[in-house]
Residue frames relative to the residue before (quaternion, step in Angstrom):
aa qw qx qy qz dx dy dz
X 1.0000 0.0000 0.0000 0.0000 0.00 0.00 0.00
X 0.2105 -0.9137 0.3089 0.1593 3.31 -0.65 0.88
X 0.3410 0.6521 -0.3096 0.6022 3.24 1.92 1.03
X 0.6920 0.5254 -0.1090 0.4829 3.92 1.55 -0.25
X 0.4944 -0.7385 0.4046 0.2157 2.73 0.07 2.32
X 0.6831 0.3828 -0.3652 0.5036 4.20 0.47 -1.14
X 0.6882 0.3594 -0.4576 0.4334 3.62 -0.16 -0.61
X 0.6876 0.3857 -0.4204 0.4491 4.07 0.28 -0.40
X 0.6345 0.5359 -0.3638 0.4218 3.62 1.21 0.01
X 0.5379 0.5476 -0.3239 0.5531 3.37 1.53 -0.73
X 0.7731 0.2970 -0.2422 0.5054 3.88 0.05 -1.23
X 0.6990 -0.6293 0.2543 0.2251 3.92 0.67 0.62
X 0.3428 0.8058 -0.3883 0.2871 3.21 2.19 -0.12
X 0.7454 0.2049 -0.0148 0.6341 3.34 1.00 -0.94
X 0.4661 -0.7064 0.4953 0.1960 3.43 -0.84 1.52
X 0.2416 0.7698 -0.5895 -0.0392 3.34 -1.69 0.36
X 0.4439 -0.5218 0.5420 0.4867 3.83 -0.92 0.38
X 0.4677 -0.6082 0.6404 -0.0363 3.03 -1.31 0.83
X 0.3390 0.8280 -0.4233 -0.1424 3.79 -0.27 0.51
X 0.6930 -0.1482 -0.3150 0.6313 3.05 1.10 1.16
X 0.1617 -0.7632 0.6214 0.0724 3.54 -1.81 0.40
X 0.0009 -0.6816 0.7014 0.2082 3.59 -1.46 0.20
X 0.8415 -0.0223 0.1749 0.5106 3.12 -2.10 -0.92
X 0.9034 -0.0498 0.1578 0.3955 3.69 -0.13 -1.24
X 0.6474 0.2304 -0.3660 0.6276 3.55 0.97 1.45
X 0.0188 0.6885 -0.7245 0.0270 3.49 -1.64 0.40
X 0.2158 -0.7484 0.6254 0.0470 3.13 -1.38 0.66
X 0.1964 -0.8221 0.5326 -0.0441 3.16 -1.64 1.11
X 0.3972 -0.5461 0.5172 0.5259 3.71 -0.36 -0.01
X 0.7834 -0.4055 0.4268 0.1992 3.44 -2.35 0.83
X 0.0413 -0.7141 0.6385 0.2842 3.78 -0.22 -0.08
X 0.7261 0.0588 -0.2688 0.6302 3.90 0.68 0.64
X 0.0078 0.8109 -0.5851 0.0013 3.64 -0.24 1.50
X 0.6347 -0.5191 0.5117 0.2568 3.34 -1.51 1.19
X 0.7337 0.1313 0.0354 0.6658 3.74 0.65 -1.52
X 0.7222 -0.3512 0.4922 0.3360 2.83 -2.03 -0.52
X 0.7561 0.2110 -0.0707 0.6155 3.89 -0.50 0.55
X 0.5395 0.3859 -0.6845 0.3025 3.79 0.41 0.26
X 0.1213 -0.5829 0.8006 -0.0676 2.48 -2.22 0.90
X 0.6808 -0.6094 0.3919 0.1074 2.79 -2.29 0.49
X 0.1447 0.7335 -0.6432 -0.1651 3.71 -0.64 -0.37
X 0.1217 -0.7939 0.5765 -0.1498 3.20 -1.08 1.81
X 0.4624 -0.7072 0.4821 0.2316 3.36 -0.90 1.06
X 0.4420 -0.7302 0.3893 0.3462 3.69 -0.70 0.70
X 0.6348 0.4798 -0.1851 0.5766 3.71 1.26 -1.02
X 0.4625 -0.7906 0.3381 0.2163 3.80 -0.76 0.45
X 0.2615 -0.8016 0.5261 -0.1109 3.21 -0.21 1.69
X 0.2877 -0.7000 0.6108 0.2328 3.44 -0.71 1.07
X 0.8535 -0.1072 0.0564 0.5068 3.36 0.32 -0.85
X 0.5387 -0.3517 0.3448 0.6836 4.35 -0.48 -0.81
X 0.7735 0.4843 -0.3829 0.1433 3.27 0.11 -0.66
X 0.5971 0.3677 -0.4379 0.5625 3.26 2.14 0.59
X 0.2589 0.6584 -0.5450 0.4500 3.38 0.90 0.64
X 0.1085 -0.7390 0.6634 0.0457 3.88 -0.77 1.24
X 0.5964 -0.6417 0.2776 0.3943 2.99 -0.99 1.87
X 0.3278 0.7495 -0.5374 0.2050 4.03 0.26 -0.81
X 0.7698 0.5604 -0.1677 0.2554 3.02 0.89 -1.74
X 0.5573 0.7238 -0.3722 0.1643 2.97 1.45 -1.29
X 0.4841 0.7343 -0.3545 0.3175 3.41 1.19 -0.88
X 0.7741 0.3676 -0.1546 0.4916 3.12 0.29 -1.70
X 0.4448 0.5475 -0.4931 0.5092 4.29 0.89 -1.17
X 0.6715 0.5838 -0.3775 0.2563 3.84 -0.23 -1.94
X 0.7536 0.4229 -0.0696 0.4984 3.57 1.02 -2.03
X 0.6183 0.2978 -0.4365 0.5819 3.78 0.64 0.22
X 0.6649 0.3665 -0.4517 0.4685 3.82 0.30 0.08
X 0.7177 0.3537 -0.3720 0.4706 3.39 0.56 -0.40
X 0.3675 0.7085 -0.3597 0.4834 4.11 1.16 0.07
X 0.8581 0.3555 -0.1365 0.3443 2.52 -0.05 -2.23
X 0.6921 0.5724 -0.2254 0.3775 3.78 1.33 -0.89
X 0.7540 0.4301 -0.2815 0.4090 3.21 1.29 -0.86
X 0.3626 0.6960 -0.3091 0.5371 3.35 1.97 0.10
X 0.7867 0.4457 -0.1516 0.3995 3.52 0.81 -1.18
X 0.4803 0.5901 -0.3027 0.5740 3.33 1.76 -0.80
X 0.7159 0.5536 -0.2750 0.3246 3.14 0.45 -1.15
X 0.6689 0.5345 -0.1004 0.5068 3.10 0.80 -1.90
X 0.8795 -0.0566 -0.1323 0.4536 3.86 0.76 -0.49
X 0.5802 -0.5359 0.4217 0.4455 3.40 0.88 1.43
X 0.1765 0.6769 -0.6958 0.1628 3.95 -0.30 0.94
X 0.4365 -0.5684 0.6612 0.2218 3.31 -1.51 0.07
X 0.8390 0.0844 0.2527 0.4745 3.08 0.70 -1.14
X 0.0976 0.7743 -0.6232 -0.0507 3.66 -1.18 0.23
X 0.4300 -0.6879 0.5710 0.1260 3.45 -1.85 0.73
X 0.1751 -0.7727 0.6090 0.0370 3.88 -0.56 0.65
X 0.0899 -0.8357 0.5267 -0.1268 3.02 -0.95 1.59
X 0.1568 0.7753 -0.6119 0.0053 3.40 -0.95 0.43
X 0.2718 -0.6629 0.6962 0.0454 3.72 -1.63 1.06
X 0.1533 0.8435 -0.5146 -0.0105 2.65 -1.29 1.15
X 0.7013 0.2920 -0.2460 0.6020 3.34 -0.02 1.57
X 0.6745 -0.3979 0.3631 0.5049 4.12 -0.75 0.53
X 0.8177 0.4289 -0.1395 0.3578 3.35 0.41 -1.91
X 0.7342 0.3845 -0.3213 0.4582 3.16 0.94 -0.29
X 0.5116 -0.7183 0.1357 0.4516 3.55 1.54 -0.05
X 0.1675 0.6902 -0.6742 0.2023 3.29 1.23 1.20
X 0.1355 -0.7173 0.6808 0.0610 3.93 -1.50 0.71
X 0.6149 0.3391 -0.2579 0.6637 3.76 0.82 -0.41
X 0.2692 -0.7260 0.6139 0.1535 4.08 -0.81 0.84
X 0.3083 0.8482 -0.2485 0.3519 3.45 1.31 0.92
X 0.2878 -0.6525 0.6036 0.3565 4.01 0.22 -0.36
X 0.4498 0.5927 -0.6375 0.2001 3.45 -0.92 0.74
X 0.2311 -0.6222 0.7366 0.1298 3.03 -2.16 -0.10
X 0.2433 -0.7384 0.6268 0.0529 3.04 -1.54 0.95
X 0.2394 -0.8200 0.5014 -0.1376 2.61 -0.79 1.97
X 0.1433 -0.8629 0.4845 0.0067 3.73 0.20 1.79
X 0.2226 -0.6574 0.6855 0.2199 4.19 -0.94 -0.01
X 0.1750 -0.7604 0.6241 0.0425 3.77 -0.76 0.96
X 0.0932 0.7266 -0.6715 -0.1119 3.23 -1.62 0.16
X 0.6937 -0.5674 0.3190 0.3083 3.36 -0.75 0.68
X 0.8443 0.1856 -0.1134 0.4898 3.24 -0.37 1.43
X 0.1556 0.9133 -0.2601 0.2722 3.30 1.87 0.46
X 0.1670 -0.8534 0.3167 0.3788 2.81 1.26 -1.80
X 0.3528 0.6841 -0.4523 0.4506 2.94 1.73 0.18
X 0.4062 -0.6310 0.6517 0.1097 3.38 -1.71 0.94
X 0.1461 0.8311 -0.5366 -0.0009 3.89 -0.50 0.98
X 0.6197 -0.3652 0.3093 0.6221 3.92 -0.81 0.16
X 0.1203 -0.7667 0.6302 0.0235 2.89 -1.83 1.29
């Protein structure tokens, strides 16, 4: 779509560090991060939500979230990390985009996550 801030990030229209990628996802840092090190994991092909995400994918989705996190632990001494996804207005999707938000925790952060 050519009105979609992720799809002009995927096809390079709009620059970004990259901190890790396959075949059909890549991940980026937040441009408004909750914590330190959140970041994204974005589908390369345009996905309204998972539920147009054919399962095939799961493979590859599974391995950029599990990349992107152990990169982020790494990169800022986490303890821990939380994996998000919105789907739909109501549920707070804001980008009409596939993605996940991929946070690094440490104890006592102050962030508030599902409990």
């Amino acid at each position: 779509m050519s009105d979609c801030i992720f799809c002009k990030i995927a096809n390079g229209g709009i620059k970004s560090e990259r901190i890790y990628e396959n075949e059909s996802f890549f991940s980026i840092f937040d441009a408004h991060p909750k914590v330190e090190g959140h970041a994204l994991v974005i589908s390369k092909r345009h996905l309204g939500t998972i539920l147009d995400m054919p399962d095939s994918l799961a493979p590859e989705l599974l391995n950029c979230i599990k990349k992107t996190a152990l990169k982020l632990m790494d990169k800022y001494k986490a303890e821990g990390f939380n994996v998000g996804n919105n789907n739909f207005e109501s549920a707070g999707q804001i980008v009409q985009h596939l993605h996940f938000h991929i946070l690094p925790r440490k104890k006592g952060d102050g962030f508030m996550a599902f409990g």
